[in-house]
C-alpha positions as CSV (number, residue, x, y, z in Angstrom):
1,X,-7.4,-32.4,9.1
2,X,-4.6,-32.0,12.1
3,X,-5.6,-32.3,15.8
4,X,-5.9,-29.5,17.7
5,X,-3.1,-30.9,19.9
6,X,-0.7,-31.0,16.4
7,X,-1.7,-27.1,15.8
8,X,-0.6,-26.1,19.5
9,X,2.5,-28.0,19.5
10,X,3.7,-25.7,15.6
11,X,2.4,-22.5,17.2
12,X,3.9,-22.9,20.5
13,X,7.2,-24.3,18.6
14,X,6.7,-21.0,16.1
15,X,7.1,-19.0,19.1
16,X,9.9,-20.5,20.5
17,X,11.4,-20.3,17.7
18,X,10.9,-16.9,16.2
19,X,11.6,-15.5,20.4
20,X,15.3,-17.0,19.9
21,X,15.7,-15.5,17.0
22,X,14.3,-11.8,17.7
23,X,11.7,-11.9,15.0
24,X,8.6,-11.2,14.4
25,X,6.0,-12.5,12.2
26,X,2.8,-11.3,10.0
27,X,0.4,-13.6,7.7
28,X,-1.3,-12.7,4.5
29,X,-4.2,-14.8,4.2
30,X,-6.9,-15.5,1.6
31,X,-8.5,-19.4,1.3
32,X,-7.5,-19.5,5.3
33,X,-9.6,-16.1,6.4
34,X,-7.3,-15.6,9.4
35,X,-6.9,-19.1,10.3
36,X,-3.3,-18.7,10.8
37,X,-3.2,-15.8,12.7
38,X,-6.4,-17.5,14.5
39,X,-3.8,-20.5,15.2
40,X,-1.1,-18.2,16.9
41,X,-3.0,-16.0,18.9
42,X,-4.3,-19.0,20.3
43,X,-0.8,-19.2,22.2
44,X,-0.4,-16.7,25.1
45,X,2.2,-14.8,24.7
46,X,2.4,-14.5,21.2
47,X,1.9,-10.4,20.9
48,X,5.9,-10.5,21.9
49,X,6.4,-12.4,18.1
50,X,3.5,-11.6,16.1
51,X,2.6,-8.5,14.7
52,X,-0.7,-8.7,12.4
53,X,-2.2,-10.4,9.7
54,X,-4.0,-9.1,6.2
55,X,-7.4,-11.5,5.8
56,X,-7.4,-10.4,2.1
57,X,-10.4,-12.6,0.6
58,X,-11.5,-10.4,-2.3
59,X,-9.1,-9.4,-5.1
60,X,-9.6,-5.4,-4.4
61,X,-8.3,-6.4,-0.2
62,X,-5.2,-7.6,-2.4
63,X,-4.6,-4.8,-4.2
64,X,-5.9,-2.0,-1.4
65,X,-4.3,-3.9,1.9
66,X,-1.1,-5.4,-0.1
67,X,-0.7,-3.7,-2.8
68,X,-1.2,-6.4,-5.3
69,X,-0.8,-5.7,-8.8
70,X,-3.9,-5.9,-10.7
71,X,-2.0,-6.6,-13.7
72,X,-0.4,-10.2,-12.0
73,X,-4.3,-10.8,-10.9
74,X,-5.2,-10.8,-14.0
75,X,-2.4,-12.8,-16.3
76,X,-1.9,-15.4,-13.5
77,X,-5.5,-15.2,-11.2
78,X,-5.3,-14.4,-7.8
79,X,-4.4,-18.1,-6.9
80,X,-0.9,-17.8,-8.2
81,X,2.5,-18.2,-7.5
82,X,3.2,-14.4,-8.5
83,X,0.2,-13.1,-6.5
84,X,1.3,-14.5,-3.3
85,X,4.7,-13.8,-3.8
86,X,3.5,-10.2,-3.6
87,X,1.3,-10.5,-0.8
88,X,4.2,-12.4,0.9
89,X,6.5,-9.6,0.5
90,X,4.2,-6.5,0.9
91,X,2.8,-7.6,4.1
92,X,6.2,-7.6,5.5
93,X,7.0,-4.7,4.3
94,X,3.3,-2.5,5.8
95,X,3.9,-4.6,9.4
96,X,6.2,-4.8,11.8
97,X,7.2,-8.3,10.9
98,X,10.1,-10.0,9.6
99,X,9.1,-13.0,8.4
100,X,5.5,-13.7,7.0
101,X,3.6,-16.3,4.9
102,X,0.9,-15.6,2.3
103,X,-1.7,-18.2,1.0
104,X,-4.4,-17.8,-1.5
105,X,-5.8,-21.0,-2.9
106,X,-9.2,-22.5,-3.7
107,X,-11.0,-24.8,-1.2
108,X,-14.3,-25.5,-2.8
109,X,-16.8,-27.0,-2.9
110,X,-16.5,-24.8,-6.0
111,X,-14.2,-22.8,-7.8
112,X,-12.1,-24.5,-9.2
113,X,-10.7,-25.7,-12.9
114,X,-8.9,-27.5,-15.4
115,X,-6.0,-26.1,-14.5
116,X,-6.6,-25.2,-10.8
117,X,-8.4,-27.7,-9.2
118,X,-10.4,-27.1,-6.0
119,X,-7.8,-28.2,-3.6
120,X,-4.8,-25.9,-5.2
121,X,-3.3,-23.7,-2.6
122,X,-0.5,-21.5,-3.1
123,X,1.9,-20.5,-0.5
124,X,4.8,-17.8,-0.2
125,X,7.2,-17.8,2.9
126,X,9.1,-15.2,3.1
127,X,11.9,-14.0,5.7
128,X,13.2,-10.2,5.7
129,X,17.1,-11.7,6.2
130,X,17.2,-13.3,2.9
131,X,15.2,-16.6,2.6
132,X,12.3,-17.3,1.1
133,X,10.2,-20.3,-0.7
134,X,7.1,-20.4,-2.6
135,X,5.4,-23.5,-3.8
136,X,1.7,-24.6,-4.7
137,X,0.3,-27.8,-3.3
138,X,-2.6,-29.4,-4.0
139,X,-4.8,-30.7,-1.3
140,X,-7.5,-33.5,-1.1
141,X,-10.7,-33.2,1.0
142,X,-13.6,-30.8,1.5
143,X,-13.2,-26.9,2.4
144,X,-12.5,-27.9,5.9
145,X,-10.1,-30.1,5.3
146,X,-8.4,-28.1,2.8
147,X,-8.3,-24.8,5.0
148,X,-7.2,-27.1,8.1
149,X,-4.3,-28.4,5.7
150,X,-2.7,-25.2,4.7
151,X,-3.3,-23.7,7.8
152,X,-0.6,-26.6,9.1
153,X,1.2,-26.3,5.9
154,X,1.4,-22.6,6.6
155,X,2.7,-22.8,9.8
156,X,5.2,-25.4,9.1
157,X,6.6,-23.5,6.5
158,X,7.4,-20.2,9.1
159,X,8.9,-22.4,11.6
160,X,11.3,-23.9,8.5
161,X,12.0,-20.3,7.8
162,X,12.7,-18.3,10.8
């Protein structure tokens, strides 16, 4: 888990950040339920850089709020690559923002597999003037731990990408 210290200092740096540049910034959430947005609303101010955010836990909020394809949902599972990908893109495109990050991943106790161990997070970055980066980590720790994690992953990632 990061101090609370560490997530002011990437929020407040977010904002600096995405104020030079004149954009503005959505979040697509699943594992996190909003922490992210939670983490930069937290800094005052930060309704001149940040838009909204889509806390799409269940598999229908991905396809109703994002416009996820059911078809990638099923072939891949909602903790992919492709989903988030989707949800990256799509909540740019129904917000106001220009960059955005999406994150669906699995952080236990249970839920987890083989193949997609509790722990697996998937991320998608996503910035409307031409860069993006998605990746899948996998973290180690309970569900705090694990949410607390790609919450600082996630906003590491926008400040890389703005």
């Amino acid at each position: 888990m990061f101090s609370e210290k560490t997530r002011q200092e990437l929020t407040y740096l977010l904002g600096e950040k995405l104020t030079e540049a004149g954009l503005v910034s959505s979040t697509a959430e699943s594992c996190t339920g909003g922490g992210v947005a939670y983490a930069i609303t937290e800094v005052p101010g930060s309704s001149l850089w940040f838009d909204r955010s889509f806390v799409t836990y269940s598999n229908d909020a991905k396809m109703q709020m994002l416009s996820v394809d059911k078809y990638l949902i099923d072939k891949y599972g909602a903790v992919s690559e492709q989903v988030v990908e989707q949800m990256v893109a799509h909540a740019v495109k129904y917000s106001e923002a220009d960059i955005s990050v999406a994150i669906s991943g699995i952080a236990g106790p249970d839920g987890g597999s083989d193949e997609k161990p509790v722990g697996t997070v998937c991320f998608s970055w996503y910035n409307a003037r031409g860069n993006s980066k998605t990746q899948t980590y996998n973290f180690v720790g309970n569900r705090q731990e694990v949410r607390s994690q790609a919450i600082r992953l996630a906003l590491i990632g926008l400040i890389e990408i703005v």
